[in-house]
Phi, psi and omega in degrees: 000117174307151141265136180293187192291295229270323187289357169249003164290311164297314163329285180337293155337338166223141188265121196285354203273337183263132152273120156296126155309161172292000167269312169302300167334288177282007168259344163299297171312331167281337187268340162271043176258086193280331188327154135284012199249158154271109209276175161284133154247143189221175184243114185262097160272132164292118177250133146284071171256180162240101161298351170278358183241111150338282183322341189246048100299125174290060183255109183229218183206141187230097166331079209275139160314323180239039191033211202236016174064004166291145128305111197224123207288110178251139174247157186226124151260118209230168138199185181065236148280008167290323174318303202270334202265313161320312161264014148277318174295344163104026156299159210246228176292127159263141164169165171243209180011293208287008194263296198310282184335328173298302215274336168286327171285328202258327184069070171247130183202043170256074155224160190251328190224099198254121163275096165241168185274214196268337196280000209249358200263353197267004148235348168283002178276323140353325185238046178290321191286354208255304198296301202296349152288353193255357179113313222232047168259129192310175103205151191308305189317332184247025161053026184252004173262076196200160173263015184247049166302333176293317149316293236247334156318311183310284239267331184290293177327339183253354159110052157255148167238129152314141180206131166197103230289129180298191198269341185273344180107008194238145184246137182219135177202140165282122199255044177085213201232117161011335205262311183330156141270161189281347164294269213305325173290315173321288194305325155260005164286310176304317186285321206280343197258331186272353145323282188305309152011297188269343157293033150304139179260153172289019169239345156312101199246164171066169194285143197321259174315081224267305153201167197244128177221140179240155205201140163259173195328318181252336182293192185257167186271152186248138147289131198245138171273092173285011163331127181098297179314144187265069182233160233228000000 
């Protein structure tokens, strides 16, 4: 993959041989951050998993302390009194059938996060092919399945996020926005990697968290000194 000028200009700037504090880290990252946009800072983590085995797959939801600095578009599939309890709680669209139907005649996905309750799965199960490469298919496991949708709108709009490891065995999640100070970004790097942590599955062996690199949207990656953390 080619690179441009300014991201390899930015590279020079980190030494890949070195683990970084998480202070150093994020102040490295801000400075090989070239965007002119307020980039995302995210977090790559390496899991001792076997991604080819079910059982050793991750998926939940993790509560960042100062949220990731996204707006963030929630759909709720509902009916009845949910409806009303879901767009009093600040869902962005609400519906059922006629929500499903959008998304399927239309391939409409402008949302980041879709909720339903459990009666609702006998039509949101219909848009797996479409929801489930994008990310955004319910399931109880990431707490996007449930009947307390007003709860659960709440906390995703305030900044719990999904985390759930790709085929290689890697977790990627955003721990906020380039704009942050660095106590806040600090705070949610630590809450966001002692999460994940405690989702080891129990057929995982030898140690979890293997390694941690943090990056901005565009920049290049820093190694992180998990030294301090309460991780596995």
């Amino acid at each position: 993959m080619a690179r441009g000028k300014k991201y390899i200009e930015a590279r020079k700037l980190v030494d890949k041989s070195k683990d970084y504090t998480i202070e150093e880290a994020i102040e490295l990252v801000k400075k090989a951050s070239y965007a002119k946009f307020d980039e995302t800072i995210e977090i790559h983590v390496q899991i001792g998993i076997d991604a080819t085995k079910s059982d050793q797959n991750v998926r939940s939801t993790i509560a960042l302390p100062h949220g990731t600095g996204k707006t963030v578009r929630v759909a709720v599939f509902a009916t009845g009194e949910k409806v009303e309890e879901a767009k009093n709680a600040g869902a962005d669209f609400v519906g059922s059938d006629d929500l499903a139907d959008k998304i399927l005649n239309e391939g409409w996905t402008d949302f980041d996060v879709a909720i339903a309750t459990p009666d609702m799965m006998r039509v949101v199960g219909k848009l797996g092919k479409v929801l489930g490469p994008r990310g955004l298919m319910p399931s109880p496991k990431a707490g996007t399945v449930t009947p307390d949708v007003a709860s659960a709108v709440k906390e995703f709009k305030a900044g719990r996020i999904e985390v759930r490891n790709d085929k290689t065995g890697n977790v990627h999640f955003p721990v906020g926005k380039k704009s942050f100070d660095t106590e806040k970004l600090k705070e949610n790097i630590i809450s966001g990697v002692e999460q994940l942590s405690k989702l080891k599955p129990a057929n995982s062996k030898g140690k979890f968290i293997k390694k941690i690199v943090t990056a901005s949207t565009m920049g290049p990656g820093v190694k992180l000194d998990s030294t301090g953390m309460n991780i596995v």
